[in-house]
C-alpha positions as CSV (number, residue, x, y, z in Angstrom):
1,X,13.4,85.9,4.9
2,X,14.8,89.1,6.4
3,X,18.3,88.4,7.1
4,X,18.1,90.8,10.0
5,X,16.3,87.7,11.8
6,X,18.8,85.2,10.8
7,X,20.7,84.0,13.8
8,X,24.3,85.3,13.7
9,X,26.8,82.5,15.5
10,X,29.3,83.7,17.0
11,X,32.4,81.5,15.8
12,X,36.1,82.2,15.1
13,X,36.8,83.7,11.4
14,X,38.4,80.4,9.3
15,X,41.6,81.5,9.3
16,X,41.9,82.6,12.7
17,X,40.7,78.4,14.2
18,X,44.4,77.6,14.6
19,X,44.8,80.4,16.7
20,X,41.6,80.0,18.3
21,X,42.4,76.2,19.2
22,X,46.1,77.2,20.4
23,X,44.6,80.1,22.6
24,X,42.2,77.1,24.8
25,X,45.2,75.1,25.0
26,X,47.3,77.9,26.2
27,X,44.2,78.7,28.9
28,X,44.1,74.9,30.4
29,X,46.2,74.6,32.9
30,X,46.9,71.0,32.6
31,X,48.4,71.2,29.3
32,X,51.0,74.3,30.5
33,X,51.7,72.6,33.7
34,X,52.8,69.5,31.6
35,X,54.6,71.8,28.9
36,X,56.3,73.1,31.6
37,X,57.6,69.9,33.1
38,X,58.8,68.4,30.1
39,X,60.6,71.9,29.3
40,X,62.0,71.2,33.1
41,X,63.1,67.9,32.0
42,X,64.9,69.1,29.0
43,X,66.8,71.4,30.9
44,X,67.5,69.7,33.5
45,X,69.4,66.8,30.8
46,X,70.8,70.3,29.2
47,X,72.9,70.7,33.0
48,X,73.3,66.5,33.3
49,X,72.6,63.6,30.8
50,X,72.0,61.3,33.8
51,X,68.3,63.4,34.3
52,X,66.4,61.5,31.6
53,X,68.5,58.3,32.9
54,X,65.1,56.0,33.9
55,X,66.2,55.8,37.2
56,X,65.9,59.5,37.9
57,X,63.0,59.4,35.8
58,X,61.3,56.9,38.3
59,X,62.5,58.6,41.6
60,X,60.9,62.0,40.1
61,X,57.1,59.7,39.5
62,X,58.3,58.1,43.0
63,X,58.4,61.6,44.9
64,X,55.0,63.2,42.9
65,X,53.0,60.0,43.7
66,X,53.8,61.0,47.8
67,X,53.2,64.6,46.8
68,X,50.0,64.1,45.0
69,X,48.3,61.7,47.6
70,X,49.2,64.3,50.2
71,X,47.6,67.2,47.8
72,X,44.4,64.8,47.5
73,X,43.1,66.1,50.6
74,X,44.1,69.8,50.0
75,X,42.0,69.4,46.7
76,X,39.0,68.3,48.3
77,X,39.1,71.1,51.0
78,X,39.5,73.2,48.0
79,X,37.0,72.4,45.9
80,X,34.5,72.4,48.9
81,X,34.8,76.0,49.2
82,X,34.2,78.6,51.8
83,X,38.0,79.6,51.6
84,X,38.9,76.1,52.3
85,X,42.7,75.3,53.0
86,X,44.2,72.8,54.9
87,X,47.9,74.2,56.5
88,X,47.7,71.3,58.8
89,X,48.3,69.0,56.2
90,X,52.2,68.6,57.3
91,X,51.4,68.1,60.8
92,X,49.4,65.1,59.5
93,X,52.0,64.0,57.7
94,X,54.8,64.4,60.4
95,X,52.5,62.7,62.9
96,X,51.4,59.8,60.7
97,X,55.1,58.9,60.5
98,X,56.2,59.0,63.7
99,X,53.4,56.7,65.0
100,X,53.8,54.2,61.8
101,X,57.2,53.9,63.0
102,X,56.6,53.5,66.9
103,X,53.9,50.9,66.0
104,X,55.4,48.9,63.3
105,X,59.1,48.7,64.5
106,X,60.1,46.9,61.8
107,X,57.4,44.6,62.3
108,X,54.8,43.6,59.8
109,X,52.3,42.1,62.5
110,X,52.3,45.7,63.1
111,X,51.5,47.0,60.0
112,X,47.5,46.2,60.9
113,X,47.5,48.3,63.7
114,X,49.8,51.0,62.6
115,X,46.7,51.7,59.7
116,X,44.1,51.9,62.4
117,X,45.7,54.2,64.4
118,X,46.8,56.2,61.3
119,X,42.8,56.3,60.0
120,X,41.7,57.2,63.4
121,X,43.7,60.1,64.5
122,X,43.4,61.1,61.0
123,X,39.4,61.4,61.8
124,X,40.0,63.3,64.8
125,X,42.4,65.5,62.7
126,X,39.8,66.4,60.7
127,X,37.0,67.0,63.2
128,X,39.5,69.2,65.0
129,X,39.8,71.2,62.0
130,X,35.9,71.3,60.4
131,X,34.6,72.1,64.5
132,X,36.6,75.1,64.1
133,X,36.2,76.3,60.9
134,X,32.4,75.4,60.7
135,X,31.1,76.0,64.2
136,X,33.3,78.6,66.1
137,X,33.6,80.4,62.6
138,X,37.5,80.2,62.6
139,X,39.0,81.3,59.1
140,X,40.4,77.8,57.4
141,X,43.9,79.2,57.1
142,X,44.2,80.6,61.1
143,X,42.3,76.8,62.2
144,X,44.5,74.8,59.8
145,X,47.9,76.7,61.1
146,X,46.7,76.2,64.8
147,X,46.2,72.8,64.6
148,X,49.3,72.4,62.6
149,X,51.6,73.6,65.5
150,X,49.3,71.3,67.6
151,X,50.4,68.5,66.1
152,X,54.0,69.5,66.3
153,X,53.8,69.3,70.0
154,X,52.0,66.1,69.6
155,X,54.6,64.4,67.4
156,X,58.0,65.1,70.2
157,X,55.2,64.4,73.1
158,X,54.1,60.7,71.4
159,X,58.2,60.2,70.8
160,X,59.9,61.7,73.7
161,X,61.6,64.2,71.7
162,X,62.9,61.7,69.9
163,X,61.7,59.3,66.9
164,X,62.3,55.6,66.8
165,X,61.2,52.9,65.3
166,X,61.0,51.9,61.6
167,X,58.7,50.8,59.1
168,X,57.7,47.1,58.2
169,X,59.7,45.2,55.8
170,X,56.5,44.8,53.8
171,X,56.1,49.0,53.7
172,X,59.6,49.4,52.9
173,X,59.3,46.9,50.0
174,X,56.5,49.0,48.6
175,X,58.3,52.7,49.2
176,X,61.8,51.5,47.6
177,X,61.3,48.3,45.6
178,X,61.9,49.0,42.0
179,X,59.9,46.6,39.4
180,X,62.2,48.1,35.9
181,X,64.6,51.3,36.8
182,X,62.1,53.6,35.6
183,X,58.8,51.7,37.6
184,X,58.9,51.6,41.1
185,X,55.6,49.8,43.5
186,X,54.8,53.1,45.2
187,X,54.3,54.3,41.5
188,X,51.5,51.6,40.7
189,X,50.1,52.6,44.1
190,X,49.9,56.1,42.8
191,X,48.3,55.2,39.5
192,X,45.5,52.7,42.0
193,X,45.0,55.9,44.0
194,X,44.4,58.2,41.2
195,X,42.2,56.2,39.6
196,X,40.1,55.8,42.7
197,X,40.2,59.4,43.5
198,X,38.8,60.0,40.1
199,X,35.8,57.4,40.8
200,X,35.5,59.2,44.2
201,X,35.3,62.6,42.6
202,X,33.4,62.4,39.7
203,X,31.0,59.1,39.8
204,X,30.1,59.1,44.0
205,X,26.7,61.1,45.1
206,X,29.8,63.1,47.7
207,X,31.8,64.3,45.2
208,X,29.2,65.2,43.2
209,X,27.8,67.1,46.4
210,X,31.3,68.5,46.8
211,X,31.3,70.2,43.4
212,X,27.5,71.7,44.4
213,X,28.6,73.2,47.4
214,X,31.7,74.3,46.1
215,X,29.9,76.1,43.6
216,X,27.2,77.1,45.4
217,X,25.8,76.7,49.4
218,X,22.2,77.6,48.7
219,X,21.7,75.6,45.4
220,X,23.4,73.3,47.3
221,X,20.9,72.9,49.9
222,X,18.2,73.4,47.8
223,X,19.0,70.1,46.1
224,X,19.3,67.6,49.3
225,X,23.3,68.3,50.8
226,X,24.4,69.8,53.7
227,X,27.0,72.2,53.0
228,X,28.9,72.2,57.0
229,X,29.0,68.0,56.5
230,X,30.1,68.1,53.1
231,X,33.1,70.4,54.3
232,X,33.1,68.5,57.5
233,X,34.2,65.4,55.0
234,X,36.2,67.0,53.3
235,X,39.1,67.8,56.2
236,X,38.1,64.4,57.6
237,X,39.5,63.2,54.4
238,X,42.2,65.8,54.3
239,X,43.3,64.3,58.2
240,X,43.0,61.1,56.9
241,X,45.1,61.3,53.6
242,X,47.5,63.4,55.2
243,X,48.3,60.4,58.2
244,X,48.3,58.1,55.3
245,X,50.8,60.2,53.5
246,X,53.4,59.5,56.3
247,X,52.5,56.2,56.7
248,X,54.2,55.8,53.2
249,X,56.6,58.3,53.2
250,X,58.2,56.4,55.8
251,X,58.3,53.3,53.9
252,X,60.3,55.6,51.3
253,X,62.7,57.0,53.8
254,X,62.8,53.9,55.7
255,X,63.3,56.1,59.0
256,X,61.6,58.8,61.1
257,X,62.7,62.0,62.1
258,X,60.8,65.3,63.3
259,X,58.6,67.5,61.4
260,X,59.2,65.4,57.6
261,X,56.0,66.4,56.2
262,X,56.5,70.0,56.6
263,X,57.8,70.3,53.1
264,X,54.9,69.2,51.8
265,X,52.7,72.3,52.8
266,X,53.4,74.8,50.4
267,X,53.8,72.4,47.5
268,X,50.3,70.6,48.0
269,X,49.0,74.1,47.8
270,X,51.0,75.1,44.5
271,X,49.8,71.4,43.1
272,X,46.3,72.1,44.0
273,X,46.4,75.6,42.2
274,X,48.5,74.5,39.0
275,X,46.1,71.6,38.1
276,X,43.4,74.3,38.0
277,X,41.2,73.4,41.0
278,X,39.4,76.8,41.7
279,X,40.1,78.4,45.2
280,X,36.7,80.6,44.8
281,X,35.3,76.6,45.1
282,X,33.4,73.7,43.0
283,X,36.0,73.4,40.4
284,X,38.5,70.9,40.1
285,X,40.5,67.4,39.5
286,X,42.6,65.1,41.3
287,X,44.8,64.4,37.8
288,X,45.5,68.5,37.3
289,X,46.6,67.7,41.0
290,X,49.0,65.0,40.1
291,X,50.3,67.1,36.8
292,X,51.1,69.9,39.5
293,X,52.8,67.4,41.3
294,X,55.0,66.5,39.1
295,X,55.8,70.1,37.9
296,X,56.9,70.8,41.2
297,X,58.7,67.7,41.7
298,X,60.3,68.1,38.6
299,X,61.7,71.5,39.4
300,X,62.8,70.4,43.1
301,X,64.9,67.9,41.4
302,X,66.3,70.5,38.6
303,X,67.1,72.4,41.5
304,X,69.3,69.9,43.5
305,X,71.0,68.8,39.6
306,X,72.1,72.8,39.5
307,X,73.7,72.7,43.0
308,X,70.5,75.2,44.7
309,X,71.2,74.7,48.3
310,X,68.3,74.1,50.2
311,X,67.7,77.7,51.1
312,X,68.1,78.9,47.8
313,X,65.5,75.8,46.8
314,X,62.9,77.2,49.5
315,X,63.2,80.4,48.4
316,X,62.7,79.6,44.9
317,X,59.7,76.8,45.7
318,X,58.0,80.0,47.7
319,X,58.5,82.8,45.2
320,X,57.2,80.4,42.1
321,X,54.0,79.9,44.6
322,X,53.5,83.6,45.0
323,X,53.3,83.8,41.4
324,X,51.6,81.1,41.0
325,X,48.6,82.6,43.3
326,X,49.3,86.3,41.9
327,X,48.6,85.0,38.8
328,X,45.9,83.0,39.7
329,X,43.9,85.6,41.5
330,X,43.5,87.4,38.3
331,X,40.9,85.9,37.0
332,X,38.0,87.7,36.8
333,X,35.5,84.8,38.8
334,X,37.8,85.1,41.9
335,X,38.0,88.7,41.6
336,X,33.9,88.6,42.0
């Protein structure tokens, strides 16, 4: 046989597999955003033992699983495409609190009703959003921001100006009690929720749906979804995660006050982004989510162990995002 017409494979030379191997890891972004995080913890031990102490340890989980529910919904929007981003995500959050708190009062009869009424403006949240962005053609991140200062108005207008109320002893069990130092309820909640996001994602006839019109709007089509409801889910789901977010963000506080979700819209993005979910669309996972999560999480507490004030932590928290996105926006499928 002609060995011009044998097949040439294109494969690393033998010597060169370590590197080869090493280069993929160094390309996933799961495995640098957890390298990173453990480099975080080491320093952050370097500056005070007490950082590995399990306690820390478990207030660190504690604060990424709050994070990483409220970056569920971002990663959805993302992965739907069409320059998806949900801004309004804090609003949700700030909102969802200060009604928990109003209804419950330190009630757990009220607990019931609190949910519904968390789910349901959560919905409306979400229509809000997807009628603008999908139907009057509104750019995600002008719509998202609009309806984000929306729902600031909302929040004084529902309280008066001024929260009150408290959660239920049952939801303040679950966003404080401890089970060991280092395992706290809301963490087992976390670990419930990722593994039904997961499900949700990869094994439901919607998130497979979502990755299709992520990817592509006419392929899409062509094989049985609807594109606008797809996306019109996906900020349902964004509204409705994000009320639910400071339903139990109050149960960790265990008190209300104006506008604490806020914090939670630029990190949800960077989470979203370091886990590797595609902003171009149709590429993504819920547990690179919750690794950028706890990156971030990480490093907001390494920040508080050095003494950052909490402009200097902003500052820092916004600069590591622009990189984050400069970097990101590199890659040659974006750039197409």
């Amino acid at each position: 046989m002609n060995q011009s017409t044998v097949p040439q494979l294109d494969l690393p030379p033998q010597g060169g597999r370590s590197a080869f191997h090493i280069g993929k890891l160094v390309r996933n972004n799961m495995f640098v955003a957890a390298s990173l995080t453990i480099a975080l913890f080491i320093a952050g031990s370097l500056f005070n033992p007490n950082f590995l102490n399990p306690q820390n340890i478990g207030s660190i989980f504690t604060l990424a699983v709050i994070m990483g529910i409220a970056s569920f919904g971002q990663t959805v929007v993302v992965i739907s495409g069409g320059d998806g981003i949900d801004l309004s995500i804090g609003g949700s959050i700030s909102l969802g609190a200060v009604m928990s708190a109003l209804v419950m009062n330190g009630q757990n009869s009220g607990i019931v009703p609190a949910l519904l009424l968390v789910i349901g403006t959560g919905i409306l949240i979400g229509l809000v959003n997807s009628a603008g962005i999908i139907l009057a053609k509104v750019p995600p991140l002008v719509m998202t921001m609009a309806v984000a200062n929306i729902l600031g108005i909302v929040q004084l207008i529902v309280c008066n100006g001024s929260p009150t109320g408290r959660p239920a002893p049952a939801i303040a069990y679950i966003g404080t009690h401890r089970i060991f130092p280092i395992l706290t309820v809301l963490m087992i909640v976390g670990v419930v929720f990722m593994f039904l996001a997961r499900r949700f994602l990869n094994n439901t006839t919607y998130g497979h749906q979502l990755f299709a019109v992520g990817n592509n709007d006419n392929a899409a089509f062509l094989s049985g979804a609807r594109p606008y409801i797809v996306r019109m889910m996906a900020y349902i789901l964004s509204g409705v995660v994000g009320m639910l977010t400071g339903f139990l963000l109050l149960g960790y506080n265990s008190f209300v006050f104006i506008n604490m979700g806020m914090a939670y819209v630029l990190p949800s993005v960077a989470a979203v982004v370091i886990g590797g979910t595609s902003f171009a669309g149709g590429k993504g996972s819920f547990s690179g989510t919750m690794v950028g999560a706890i990156l971030l999480t990480t490093l907001a507490s390494l920040l508080i162990v050095i003494n950052t004030d909490e402009a200097g932590r902003q500052i820092i928290n916004g600069v590591a995002l622009v990189l984050i996105l400069a970097l990101y926006t590199r890659e040659p499928s974006v750039r197409q």
